[in-house]
C-alpha positions as a printed Julia matrix, in Angstrom:
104×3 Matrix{Float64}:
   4.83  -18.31  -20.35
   5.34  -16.62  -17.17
   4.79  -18.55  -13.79
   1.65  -17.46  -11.42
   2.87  -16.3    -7.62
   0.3   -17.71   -5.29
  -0.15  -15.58   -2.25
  -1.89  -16.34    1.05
  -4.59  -13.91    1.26
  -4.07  -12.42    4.95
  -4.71   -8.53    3.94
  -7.75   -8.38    6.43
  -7.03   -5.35    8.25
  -9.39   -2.87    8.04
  -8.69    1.18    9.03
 -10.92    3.56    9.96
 -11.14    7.57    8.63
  -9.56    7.9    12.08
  -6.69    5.16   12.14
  -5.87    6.87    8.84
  -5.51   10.49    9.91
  -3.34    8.91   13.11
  -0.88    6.88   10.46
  -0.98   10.02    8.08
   0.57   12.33   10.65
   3.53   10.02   11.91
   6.77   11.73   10.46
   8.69   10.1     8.78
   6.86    7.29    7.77
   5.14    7.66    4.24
   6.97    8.61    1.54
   6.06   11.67   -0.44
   5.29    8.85   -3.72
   3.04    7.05   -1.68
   1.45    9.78   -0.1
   0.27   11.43   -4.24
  -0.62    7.7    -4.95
  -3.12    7.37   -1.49
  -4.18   10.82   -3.01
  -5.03    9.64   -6.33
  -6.43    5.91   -5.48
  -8.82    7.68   -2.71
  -9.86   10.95   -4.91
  -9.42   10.49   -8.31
  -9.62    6.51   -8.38
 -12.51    6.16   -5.66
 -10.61    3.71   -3.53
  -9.86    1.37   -6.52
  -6.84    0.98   -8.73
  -3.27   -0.52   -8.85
   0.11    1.04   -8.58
   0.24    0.7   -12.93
  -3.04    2.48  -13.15
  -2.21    5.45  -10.79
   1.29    5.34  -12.72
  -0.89    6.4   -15.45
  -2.28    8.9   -14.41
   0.85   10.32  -12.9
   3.36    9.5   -15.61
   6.14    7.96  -12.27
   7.0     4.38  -12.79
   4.65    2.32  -10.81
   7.24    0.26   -8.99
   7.84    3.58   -7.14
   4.87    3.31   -5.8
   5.57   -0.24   -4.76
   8.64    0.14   -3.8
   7.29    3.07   -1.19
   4.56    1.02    0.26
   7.1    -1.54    1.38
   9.13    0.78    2.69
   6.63    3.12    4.69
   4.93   -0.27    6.0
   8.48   -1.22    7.86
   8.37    2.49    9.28
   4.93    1.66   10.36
   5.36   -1.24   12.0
   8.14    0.28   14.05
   6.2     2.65   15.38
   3.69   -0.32   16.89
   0.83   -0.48   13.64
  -0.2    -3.68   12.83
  -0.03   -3.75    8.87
  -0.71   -7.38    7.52
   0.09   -8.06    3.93
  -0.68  -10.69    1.48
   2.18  -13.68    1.56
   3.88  -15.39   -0.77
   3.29  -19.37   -0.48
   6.43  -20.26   -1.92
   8.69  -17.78    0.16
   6.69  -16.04    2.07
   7.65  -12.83    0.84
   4.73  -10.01    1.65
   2.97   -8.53   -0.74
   1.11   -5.33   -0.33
  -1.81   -3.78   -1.98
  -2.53   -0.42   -2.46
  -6.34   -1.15   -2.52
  -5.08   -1.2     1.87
  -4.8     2.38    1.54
  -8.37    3.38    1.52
 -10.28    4.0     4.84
 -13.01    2.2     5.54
């Protein structure tokens, strides 16, 4: 039986069409995995999906597409975006969602 995480919901940040284009166009900051699954979720997935289900459609490994988000967030927030994740209660490790990719 495998143990349920319990994360603090704090993924309220909302970006606009705009905000998007602006975090798009930073170099260096979103890796070329992330950027086919923000393609997919947004175009082929209307704005809803998980990293396994764009995996399928794909054929990469989702935790590529995990692993990516994590890392393009910490280029994000070095260049002064506020990205707020999801937290883990029991070690308050961040979770991120892909579902945070899709402009509002």
């Amino acid at each position: 039986m495998s143990k349920k995480l319990y994360y603090h919901p704090t993924n309220e940040k909302n970006y606009t069409v705009d905000e998007w284009i602006l975090m798009l166009q930073e170099k260096d900051c979103f890796a070329p995995a992330l950027l086919e699954a923000i393609y997919v979720l947004v175009v082929e997935m209307d704005g809803k999906g998980s990293a396994k289900q764009i995996s399928e459609i794909t054929g990469r490994a989702y935790q590529v597409y995990n692993s990516s988000m994590a890392q393009t967030v910490k280029r994000l927030r070095k260049k002064g975006y506020t990205i707020v994740a999801d937290v883990r209660e029991d070690n308050n490790k961040e979770r991120f969602d892909l579902s945070m990719c899709k402009p509002v």
